[in-house]
Each structure stands twice: as C-alpha cells, then as structure tokens.
N, CA, C and O atoms as a Maestro MAE file, in Angstrom:
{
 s_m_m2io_version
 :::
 2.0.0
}

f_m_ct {
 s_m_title
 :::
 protein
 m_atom[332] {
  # First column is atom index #
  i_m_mmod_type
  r_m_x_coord
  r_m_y_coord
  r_m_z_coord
  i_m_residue_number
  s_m_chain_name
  s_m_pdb_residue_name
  s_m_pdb_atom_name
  i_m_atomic_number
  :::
  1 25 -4.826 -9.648 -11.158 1 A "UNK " " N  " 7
  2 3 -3.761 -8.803 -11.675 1 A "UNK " " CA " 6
  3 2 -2.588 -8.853 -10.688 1 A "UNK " " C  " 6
  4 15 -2.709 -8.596 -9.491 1 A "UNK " " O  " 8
  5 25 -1.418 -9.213 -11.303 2 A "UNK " " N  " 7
  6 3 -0.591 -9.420 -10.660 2 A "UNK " " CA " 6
  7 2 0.206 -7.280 -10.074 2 A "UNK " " C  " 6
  8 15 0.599 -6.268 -10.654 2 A "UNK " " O  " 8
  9 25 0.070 -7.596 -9.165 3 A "UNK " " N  " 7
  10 3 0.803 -6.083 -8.285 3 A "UNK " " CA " 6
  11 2 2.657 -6.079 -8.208 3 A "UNK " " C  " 6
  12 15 3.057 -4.978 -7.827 3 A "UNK " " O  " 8
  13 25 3.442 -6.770 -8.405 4 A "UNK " " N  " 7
  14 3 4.535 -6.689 -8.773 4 A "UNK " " CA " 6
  15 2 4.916 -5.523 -9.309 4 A "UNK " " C  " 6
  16 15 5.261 -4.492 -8.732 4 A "UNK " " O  " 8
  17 25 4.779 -5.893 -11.114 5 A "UNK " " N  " 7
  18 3 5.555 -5.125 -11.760 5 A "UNK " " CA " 6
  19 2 4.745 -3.701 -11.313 5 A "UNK " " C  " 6
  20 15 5.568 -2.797 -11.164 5 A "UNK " " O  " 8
  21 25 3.804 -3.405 -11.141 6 A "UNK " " N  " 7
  22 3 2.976 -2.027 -11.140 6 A "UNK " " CA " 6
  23 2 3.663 -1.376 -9.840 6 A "UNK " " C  " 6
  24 15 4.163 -0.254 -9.927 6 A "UNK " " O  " 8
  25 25 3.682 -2.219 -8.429 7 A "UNK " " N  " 7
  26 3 4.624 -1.773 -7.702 7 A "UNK " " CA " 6
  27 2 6.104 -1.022 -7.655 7 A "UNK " " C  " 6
  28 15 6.542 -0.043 -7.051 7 A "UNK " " O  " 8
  29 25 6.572 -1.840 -8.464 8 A "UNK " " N  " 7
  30 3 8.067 -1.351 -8.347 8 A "UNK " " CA " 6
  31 2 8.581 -0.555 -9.512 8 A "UNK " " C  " 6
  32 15 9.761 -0.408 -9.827 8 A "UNK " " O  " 8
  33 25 7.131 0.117 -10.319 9 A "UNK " " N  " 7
  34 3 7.019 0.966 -11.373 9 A "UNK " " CA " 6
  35 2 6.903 2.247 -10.429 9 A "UNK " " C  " 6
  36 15 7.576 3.228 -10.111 9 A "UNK " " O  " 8
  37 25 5.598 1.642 -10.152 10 A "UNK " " N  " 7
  38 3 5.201 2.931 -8.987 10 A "UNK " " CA " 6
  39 2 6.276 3.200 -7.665 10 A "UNK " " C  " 6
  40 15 6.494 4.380 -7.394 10 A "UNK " " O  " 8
  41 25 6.915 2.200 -6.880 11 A "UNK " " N  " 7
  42 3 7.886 2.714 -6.269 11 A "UNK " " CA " 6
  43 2 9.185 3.330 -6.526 11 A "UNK " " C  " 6
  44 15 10.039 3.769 -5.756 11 A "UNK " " O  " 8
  45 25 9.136 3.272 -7.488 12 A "UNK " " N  " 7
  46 3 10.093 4.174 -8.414 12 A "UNK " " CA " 6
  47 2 10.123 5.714 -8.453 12 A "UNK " " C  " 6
  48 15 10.940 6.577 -8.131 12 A "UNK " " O  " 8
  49 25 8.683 5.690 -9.073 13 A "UNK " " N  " 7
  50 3 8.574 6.910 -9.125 13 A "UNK " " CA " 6
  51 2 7.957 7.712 -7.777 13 A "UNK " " C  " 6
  52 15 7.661 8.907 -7.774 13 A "UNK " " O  " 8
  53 25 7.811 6.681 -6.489 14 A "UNK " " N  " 7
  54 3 7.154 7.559 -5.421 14 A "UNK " " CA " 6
  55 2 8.005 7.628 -3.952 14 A "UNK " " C  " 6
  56 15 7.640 8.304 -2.990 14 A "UNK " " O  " 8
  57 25 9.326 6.703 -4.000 15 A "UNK " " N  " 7
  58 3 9.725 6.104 -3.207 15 A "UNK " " CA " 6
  59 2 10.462 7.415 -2.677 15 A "UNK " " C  " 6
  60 15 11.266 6.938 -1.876 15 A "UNK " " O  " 8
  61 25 10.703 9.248 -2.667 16 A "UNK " " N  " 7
  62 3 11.376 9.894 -2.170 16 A "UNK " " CA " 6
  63 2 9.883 10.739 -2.081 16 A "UNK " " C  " 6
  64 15 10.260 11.823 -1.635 16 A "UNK " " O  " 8
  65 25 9.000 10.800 -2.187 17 A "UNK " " N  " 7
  66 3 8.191 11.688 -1.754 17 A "UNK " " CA " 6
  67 2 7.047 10.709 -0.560 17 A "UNK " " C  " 6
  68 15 6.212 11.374 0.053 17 A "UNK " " O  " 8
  69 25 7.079 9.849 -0.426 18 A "UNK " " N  " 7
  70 3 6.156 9.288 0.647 18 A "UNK " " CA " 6
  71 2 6.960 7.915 1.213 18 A "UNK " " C  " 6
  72 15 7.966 7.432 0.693 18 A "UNK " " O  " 8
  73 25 6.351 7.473 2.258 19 A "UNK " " N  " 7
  74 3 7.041 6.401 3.190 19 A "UNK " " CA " 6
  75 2 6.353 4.919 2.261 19 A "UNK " " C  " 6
  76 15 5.311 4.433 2.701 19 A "UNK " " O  " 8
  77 25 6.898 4.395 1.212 20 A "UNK " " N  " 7
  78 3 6.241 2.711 1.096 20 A "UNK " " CA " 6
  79 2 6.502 1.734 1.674 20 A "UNK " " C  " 6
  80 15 7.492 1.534 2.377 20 A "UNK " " O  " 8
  81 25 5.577 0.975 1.418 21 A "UNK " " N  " 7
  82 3 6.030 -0.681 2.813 21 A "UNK " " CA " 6
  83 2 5.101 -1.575 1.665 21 A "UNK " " C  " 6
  84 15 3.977 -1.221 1.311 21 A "UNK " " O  " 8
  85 25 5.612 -2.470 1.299 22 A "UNK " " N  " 7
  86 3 5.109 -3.571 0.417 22 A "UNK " " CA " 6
  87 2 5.218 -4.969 1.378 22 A "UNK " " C  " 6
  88 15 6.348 -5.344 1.689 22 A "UNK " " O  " 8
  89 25 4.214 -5.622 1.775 23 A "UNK " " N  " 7
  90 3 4.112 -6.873 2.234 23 A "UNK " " CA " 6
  91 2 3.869 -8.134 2.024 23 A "UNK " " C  " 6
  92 15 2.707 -8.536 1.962 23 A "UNK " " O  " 8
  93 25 4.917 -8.948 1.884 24 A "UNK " " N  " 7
  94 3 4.190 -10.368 1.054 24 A "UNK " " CA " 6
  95 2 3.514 -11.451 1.838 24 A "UNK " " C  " 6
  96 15 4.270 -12.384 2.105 24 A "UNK " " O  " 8
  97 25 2.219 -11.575 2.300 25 A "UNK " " N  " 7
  98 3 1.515 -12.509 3.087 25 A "UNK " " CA " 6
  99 2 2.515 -13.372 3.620 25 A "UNK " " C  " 6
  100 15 2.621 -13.592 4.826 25 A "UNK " " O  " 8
  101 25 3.551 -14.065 2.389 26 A "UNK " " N  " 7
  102 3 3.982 -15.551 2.568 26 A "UNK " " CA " 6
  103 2 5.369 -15.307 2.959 26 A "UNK " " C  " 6
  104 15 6.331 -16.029 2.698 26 A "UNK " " O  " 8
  105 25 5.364 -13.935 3.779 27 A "UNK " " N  " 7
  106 3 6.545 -13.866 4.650 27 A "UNK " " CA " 6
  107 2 6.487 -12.953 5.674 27 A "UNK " " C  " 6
  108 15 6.606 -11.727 5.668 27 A "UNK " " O  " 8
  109 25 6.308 -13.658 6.458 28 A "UNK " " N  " 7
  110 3 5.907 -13.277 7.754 28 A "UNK " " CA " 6
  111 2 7.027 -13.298 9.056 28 A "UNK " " C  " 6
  112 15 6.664 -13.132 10.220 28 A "UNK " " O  " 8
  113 25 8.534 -13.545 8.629 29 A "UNK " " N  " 7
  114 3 9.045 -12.900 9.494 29 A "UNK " " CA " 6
  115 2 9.568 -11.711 9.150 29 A "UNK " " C  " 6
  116 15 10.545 -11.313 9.785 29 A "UNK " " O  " 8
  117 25 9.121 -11.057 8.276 30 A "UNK " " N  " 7
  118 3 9.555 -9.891 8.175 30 A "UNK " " CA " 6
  119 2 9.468 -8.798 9.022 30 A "UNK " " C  " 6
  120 15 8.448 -8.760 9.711 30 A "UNK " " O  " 8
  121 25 10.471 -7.675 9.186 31 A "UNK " " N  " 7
  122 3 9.581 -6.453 10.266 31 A "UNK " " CA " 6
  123 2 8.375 -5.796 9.667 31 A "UNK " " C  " 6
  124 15 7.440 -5.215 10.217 31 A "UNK " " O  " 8
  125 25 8.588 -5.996 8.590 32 A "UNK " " N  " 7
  126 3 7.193 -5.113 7.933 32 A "UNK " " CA " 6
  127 2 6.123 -6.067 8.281 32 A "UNK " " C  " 6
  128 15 5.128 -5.641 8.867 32 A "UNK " " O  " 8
  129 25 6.232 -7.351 7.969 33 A "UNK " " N  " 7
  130 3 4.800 -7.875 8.024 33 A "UNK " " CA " 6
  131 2 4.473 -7.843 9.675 33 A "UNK " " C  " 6
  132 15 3.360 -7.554 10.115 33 A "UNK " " O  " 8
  133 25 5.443 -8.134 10.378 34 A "UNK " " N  " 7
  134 3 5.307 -8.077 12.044 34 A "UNK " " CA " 6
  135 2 4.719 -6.535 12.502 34 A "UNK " " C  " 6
  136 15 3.751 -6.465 13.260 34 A "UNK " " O  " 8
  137 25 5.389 -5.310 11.975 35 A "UNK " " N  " 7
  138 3 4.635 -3.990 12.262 35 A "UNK " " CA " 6
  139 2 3.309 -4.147 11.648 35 A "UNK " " C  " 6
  140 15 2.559 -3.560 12.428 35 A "UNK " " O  " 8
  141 25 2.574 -4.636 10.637 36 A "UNK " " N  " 7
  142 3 1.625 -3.809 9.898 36 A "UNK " " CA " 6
  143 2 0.566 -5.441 9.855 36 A "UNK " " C  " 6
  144 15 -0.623 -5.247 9.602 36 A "UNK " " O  " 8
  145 25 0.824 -6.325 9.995 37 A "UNK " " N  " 7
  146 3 0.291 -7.422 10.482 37 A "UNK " " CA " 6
  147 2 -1.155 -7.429 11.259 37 A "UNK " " C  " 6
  148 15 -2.108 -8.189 11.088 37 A "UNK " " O  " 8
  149 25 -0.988 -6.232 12.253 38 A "UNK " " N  " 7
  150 3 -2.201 -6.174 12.995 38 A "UNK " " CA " 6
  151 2 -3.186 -5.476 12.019 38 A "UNK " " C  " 6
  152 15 -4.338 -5.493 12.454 38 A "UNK " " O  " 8
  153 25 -3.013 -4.744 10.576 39 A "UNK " " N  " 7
  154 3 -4.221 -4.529 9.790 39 A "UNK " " CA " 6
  155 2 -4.511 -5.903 9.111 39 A "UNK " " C  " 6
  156 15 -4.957 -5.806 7.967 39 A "UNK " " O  " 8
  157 25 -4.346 -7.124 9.584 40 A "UNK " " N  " 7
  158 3 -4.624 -8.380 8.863 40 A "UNK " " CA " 6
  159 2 -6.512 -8.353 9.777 40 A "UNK " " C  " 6
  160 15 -7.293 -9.281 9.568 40 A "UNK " " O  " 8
  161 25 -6.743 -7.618 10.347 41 A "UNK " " N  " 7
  162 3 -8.427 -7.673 10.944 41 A "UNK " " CA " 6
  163 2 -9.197 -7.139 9.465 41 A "UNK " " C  " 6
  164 15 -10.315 -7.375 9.009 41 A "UNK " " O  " 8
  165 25 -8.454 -6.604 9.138 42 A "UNK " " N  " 7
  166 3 -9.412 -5.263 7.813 42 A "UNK " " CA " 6
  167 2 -9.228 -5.633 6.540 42 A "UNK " " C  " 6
  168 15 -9.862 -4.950 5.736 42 A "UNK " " O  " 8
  169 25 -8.347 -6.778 5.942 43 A "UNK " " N  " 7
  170 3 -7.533 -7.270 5.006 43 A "UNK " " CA " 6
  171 2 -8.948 -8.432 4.485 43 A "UNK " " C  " 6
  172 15 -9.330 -9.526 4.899 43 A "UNK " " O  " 8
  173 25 -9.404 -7.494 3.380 44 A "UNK " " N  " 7
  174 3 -10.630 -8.894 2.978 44 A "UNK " " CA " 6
  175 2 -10.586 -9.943 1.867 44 A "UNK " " C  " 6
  176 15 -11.391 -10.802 1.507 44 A "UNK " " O  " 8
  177 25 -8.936 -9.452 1.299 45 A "UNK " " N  " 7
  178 3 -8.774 -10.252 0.191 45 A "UNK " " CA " 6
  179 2 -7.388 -10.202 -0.733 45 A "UNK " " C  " 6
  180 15 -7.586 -9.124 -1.292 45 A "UNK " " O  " 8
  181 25 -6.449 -10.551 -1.116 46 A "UNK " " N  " 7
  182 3 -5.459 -10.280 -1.800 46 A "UNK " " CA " 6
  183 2 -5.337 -9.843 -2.901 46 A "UNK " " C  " 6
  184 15 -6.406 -10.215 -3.384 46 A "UNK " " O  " 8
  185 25 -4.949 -9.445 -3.499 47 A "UNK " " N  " 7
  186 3 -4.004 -7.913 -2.946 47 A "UNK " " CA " 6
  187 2 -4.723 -6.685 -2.781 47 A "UNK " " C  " 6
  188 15 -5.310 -6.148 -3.721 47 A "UNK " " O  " 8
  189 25 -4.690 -6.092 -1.291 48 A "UNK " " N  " 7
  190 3 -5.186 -5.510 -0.679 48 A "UNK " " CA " 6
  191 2 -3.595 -3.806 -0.415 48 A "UNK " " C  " 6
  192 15 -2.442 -3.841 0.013 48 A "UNK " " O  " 8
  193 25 -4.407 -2.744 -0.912 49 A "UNK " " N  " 7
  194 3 -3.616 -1.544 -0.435 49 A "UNK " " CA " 6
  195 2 -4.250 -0.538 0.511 49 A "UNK " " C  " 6
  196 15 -5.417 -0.152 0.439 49 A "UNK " " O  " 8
  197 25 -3.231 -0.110 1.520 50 A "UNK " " N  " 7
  198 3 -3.733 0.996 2.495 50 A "UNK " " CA " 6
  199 2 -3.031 1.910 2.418 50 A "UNK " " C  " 6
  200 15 -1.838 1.998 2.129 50 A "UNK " " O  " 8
  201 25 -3.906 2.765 2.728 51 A "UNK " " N  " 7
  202 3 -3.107 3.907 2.570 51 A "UNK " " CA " 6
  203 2 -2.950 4.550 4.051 51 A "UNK " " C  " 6
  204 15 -4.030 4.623 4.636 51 A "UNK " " O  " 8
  205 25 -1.986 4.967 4.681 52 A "UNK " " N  " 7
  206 3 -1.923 5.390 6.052 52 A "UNK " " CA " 6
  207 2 -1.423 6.955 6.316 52 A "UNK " " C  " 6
  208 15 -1.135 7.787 5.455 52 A "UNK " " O  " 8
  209 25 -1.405 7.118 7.859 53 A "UNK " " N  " 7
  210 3 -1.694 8.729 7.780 53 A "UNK " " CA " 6
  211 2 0.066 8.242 9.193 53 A "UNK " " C  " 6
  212 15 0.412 7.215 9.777 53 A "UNK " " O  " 8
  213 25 0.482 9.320 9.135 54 A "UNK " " N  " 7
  214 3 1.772 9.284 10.007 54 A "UNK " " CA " 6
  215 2 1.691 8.819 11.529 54 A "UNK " " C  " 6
  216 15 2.577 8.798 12.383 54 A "UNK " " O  " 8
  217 25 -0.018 8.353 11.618 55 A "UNK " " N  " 7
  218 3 0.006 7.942 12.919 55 A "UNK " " CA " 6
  219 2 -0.370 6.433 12.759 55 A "UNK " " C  " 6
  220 15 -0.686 5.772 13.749 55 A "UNK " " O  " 8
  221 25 -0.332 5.878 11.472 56 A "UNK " " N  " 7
  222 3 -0.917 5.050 10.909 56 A "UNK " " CA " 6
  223 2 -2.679 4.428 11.014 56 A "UNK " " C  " 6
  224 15 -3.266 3.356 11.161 56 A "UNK " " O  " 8
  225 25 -2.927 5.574 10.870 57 A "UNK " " N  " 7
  226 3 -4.598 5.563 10.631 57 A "UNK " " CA " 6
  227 2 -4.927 5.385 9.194 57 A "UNK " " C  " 6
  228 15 -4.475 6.001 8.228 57 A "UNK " " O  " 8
  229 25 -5.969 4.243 9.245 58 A "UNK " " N  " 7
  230 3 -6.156 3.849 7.451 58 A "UNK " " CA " 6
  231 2 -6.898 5.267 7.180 58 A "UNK " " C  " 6
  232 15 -7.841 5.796 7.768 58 A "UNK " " O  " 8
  233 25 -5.985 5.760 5.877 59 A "UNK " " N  " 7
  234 3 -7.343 6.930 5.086 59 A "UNK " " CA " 6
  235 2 -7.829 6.313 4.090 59 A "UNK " " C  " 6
  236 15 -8.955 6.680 3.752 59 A "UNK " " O  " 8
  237 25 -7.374 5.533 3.534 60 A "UNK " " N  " 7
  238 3 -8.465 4.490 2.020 60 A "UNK " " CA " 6
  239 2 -7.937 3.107 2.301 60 A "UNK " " C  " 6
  240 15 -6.778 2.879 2.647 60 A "UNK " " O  " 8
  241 25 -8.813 2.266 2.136 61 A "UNK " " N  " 7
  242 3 -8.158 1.249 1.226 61 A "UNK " " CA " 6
  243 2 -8.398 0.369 -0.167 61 A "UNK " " C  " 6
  244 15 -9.191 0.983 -0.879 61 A "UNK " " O  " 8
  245 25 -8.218 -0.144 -0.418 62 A "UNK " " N  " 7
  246 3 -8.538 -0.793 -1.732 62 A "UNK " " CA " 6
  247 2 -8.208 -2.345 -1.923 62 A "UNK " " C  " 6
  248 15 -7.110 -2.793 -1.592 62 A "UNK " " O  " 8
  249 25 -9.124 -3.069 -2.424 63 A "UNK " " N  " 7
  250 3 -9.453 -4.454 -2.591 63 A "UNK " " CA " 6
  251 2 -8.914 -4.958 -4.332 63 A "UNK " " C  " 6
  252 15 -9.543 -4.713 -5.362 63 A "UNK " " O  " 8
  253 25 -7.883 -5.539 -4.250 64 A "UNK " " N  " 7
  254 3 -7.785 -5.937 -5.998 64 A "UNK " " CA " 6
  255 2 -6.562 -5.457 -6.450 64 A "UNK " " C  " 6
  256 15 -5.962 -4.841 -5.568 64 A "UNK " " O  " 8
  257 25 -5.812 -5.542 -7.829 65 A "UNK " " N  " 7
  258 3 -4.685 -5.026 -7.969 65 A "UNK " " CA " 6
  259 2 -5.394 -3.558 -8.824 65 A "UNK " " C  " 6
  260 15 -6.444 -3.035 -9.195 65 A "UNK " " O  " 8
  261 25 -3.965 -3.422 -8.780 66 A "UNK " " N  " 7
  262 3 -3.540 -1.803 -9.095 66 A "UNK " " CA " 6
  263 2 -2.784 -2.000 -10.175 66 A "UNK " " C  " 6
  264 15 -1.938 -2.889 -10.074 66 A "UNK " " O  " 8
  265 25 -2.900 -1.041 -11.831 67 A "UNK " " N  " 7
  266 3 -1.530 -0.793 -12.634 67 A "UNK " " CA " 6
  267 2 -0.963 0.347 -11.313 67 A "UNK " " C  " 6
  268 15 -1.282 0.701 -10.178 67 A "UNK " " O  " 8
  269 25 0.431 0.686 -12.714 68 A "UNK " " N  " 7
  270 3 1.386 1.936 -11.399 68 A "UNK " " CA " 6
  271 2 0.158 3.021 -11.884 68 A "UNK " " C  " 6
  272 15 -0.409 3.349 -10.842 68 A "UNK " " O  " 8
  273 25 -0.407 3.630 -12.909 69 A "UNK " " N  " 7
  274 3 -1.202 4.710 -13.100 69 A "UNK " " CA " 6
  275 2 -2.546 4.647 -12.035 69 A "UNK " " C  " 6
  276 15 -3.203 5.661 -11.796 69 A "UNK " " O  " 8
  277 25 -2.776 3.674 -11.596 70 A "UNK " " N  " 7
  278 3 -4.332 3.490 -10.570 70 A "UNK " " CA " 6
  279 2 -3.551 3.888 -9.317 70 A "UNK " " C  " 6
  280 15 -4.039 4.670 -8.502 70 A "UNK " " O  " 8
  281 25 -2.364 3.361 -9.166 71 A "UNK " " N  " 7
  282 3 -1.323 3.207 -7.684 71 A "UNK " " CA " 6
  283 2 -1.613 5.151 -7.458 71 A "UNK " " C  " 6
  284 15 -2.258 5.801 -6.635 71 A "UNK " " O  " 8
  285 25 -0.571 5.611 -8.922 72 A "UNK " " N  " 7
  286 3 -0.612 6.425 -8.452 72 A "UNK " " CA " 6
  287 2 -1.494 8.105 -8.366 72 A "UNK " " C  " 6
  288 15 -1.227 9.239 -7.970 72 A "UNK " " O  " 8
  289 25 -2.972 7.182 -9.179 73 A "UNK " " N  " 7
  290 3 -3.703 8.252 -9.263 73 A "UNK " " CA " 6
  291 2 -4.785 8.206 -7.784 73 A "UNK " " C  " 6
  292 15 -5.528 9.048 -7.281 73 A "UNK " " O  " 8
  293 25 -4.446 6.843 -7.439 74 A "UNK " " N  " 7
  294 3 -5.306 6.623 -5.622 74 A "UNK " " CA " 6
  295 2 -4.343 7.643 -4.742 74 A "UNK " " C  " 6
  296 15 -4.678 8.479 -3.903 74 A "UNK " " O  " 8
  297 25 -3.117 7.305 -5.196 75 A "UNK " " N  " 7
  298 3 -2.119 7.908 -3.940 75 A "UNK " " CA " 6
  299 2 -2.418 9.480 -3.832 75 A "UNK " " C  " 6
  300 15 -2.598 10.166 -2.826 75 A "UNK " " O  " 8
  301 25 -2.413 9.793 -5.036 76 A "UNK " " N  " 7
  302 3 -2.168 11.249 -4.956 76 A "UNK " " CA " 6
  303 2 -3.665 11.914 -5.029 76 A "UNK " " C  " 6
  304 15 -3.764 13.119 -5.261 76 A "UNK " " O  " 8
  305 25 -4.728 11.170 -4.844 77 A "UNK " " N  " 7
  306 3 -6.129 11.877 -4.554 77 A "UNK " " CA " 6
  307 2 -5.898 12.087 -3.025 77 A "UNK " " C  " 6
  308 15 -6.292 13.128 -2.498 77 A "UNK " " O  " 8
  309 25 -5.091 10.848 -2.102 78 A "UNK " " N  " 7
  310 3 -5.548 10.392 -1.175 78 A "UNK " " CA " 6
  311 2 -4.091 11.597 -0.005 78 A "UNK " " C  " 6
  312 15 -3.928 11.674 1.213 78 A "UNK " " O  " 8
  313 25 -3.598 12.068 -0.805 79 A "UNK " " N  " 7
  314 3 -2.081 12.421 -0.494 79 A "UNK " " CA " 6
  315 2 -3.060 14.352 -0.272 79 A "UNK " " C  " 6
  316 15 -3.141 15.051 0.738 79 A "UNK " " O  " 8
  317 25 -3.640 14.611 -1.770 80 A "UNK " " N  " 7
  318 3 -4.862 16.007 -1.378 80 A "UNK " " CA " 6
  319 2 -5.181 16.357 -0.152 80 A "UNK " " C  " 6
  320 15 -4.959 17.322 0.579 80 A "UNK " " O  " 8
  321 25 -6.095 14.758 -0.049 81 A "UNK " " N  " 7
  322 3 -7.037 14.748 0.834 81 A "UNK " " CA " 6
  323 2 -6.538 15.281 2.644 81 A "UNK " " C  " 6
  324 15 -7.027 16.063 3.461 81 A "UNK " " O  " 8
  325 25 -5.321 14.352 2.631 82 A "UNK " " N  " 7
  326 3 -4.310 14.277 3.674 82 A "UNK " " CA " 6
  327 2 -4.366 15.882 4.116 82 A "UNK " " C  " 6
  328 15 -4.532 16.217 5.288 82 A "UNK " " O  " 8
  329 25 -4.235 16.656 3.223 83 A "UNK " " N  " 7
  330 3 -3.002 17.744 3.208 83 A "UNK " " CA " 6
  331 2 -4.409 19.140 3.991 83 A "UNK " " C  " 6
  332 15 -4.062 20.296 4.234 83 A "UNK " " O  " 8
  :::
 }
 m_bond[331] {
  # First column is bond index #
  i_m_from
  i_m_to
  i_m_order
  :::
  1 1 2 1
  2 2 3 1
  3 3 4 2
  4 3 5 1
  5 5 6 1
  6 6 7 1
  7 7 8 2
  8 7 9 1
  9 9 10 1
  10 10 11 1
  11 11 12 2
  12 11 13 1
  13 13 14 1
  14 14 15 1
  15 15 16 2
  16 15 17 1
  17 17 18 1
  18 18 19 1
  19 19 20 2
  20 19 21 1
  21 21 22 1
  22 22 23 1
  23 23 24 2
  24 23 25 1
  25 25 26 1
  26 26 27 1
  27 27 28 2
  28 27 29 1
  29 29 30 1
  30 30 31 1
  31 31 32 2
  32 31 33 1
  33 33 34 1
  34 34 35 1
  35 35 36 2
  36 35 37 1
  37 37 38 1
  38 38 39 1
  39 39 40 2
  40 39 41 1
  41 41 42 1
  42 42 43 1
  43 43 44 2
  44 43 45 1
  45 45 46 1
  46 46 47 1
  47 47 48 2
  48 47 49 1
  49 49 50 1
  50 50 51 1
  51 51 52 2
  52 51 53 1
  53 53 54 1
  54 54 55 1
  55 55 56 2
  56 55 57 1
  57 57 58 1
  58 58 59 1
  59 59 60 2
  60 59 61 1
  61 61 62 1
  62 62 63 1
  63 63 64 2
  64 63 65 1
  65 65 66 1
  66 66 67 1
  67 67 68 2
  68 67 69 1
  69 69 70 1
  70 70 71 1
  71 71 72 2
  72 71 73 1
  73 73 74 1
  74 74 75 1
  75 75 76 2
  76 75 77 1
  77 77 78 1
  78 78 79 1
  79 79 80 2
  80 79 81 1
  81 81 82 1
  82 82 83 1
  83 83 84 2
  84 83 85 1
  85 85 86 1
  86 86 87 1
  87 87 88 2
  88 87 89 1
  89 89 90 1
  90 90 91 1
  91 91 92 2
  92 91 93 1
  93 93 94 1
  94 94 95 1
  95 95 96 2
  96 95 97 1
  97 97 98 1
  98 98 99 1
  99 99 100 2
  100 99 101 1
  101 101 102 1
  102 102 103 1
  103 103 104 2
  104 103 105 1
  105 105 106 1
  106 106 107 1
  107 107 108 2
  108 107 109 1
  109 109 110 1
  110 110 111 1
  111 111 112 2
  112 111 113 1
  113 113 114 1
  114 114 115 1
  115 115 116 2
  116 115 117 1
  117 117 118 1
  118 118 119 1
  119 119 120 2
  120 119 121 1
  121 121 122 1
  122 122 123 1
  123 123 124 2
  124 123 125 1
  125 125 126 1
  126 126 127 1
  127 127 128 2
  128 127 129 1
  129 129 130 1
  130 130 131 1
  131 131 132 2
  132 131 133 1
  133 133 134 1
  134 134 135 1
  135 135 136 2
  136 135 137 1
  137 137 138 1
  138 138 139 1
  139 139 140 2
  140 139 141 1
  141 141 142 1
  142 142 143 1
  143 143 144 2
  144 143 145 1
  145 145 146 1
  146 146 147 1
  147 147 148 2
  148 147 149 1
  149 149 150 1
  150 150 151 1
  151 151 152 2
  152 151 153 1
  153 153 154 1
  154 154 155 1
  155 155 156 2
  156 155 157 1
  157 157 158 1
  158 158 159 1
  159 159 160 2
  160 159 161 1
  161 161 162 1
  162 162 163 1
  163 163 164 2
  164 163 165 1
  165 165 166 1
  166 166 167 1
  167 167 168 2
  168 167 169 1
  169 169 170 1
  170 170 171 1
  171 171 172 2
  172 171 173 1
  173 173 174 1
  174 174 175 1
  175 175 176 2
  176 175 177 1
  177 177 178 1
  178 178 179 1
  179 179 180 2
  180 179 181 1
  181 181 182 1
  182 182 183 1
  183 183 184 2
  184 183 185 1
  185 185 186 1
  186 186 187 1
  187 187 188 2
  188 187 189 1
  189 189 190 1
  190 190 191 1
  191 191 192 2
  192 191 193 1
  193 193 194 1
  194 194 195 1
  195 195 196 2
  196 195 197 1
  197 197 198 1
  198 198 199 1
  199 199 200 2
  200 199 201 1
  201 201 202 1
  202 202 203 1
  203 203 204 2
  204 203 205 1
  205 205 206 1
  206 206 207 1
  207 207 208 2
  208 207 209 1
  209 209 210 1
  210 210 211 1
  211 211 212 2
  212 211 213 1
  213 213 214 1
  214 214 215 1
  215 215 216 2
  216 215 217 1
  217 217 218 1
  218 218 219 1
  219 219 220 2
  220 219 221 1
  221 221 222 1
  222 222 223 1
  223 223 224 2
  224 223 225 1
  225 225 226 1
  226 226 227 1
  227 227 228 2
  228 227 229 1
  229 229 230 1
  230 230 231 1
  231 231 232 2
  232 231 233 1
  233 233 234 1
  234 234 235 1
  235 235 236 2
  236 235 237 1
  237 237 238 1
  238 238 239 1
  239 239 240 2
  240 239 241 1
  241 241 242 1
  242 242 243 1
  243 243 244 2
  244 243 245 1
  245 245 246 1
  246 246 247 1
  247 247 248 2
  248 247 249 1
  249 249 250 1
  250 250 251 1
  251 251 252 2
  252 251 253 1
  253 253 254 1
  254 254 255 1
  255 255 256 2
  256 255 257 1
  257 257 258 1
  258 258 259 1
  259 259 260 2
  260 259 261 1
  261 261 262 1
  262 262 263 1
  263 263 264 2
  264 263 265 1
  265 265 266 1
  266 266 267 1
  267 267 268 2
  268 267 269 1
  269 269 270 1
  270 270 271 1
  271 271 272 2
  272 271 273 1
  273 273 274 1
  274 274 275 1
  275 275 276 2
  276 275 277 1
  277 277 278 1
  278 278 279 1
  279 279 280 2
  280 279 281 1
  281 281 282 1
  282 282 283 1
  283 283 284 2
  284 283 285 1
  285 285 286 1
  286 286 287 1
  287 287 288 2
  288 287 289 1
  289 289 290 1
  290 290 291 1
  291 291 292 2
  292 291 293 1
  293 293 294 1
  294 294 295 1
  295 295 296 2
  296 295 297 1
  297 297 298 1
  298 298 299 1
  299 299 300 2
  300 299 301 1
  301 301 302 1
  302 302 303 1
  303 303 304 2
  304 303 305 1
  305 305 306 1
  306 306 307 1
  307 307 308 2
  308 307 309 1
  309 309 310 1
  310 310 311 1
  311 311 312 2
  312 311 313 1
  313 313 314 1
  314 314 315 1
  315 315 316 2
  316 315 317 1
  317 317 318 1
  318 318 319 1
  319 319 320 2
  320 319 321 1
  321 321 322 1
  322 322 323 1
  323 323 324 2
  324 323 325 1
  325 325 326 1
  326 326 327 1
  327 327 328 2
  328 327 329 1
  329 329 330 1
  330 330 331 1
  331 331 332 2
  :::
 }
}
C-alpha cells in the first residue's frame, strides 16, 4: 500500500496539532533523514511509522502502510496514551 496519498490526507488534517516528519529512504541528504536516520537500527521493513514522545522516545511503531483513517486512529490512541 502505497503511504503517499494517505499521508498528505492525514497531514492535512494533523499538521497544527502534532510535530510530522515524513522520510523518504531514497533521500538521504535530507535534515530529516540525517536527524531520524539513527532509528534505521529498529526499521524492519518499508513503510515503517513511529511514533515519538518530545524527547524522541519510540511509543509505537508500525510495520506496513497506513490509509489516513488507520494514520489517524494509531495517532490518536497513541496521542491518549501520551497524555
């Protein structure tokens, strides 16, 4: 399943209430992929989502794509959980 369009459905609708960072493997000079690069130890397969805590500690992650409704029914279990 392609994560694109579900992304930028879901960053739409989430992009003023939480911090997103979308990374494309096959660009790697990016600052994002250079900051977040070092979770490439925990990364078991593409497309892979984490979810992080403000100190960037993984609280979930998930293996496989996402529609925006999975995006954002993980986020906001995981957003509870946080709180």
């Amino acid at each position: 399943m392609a994560m694109e369009p579900a992304w930028t459905q879901f960053e739409s609708a989430y992009k003023k209430k939480i911090n997103l960072v979308m990374i494309n493997t096959d660009e790697t000079g990016t600052p994002e992929y250079k900051k977040y690069s070092k979770m490439g130890d925990t990364v078991e397969g593409i497309p892979s989502t984490f979810w992080l805590d403000a100190k960037g500690k993984v609280l979930k992650s998930k293996l496989g794509g996402m529609n925006a409704k999975q995006l954002s029914s993980e986020t906001d279990a995981v957003s509870k959980k946080a709180k």
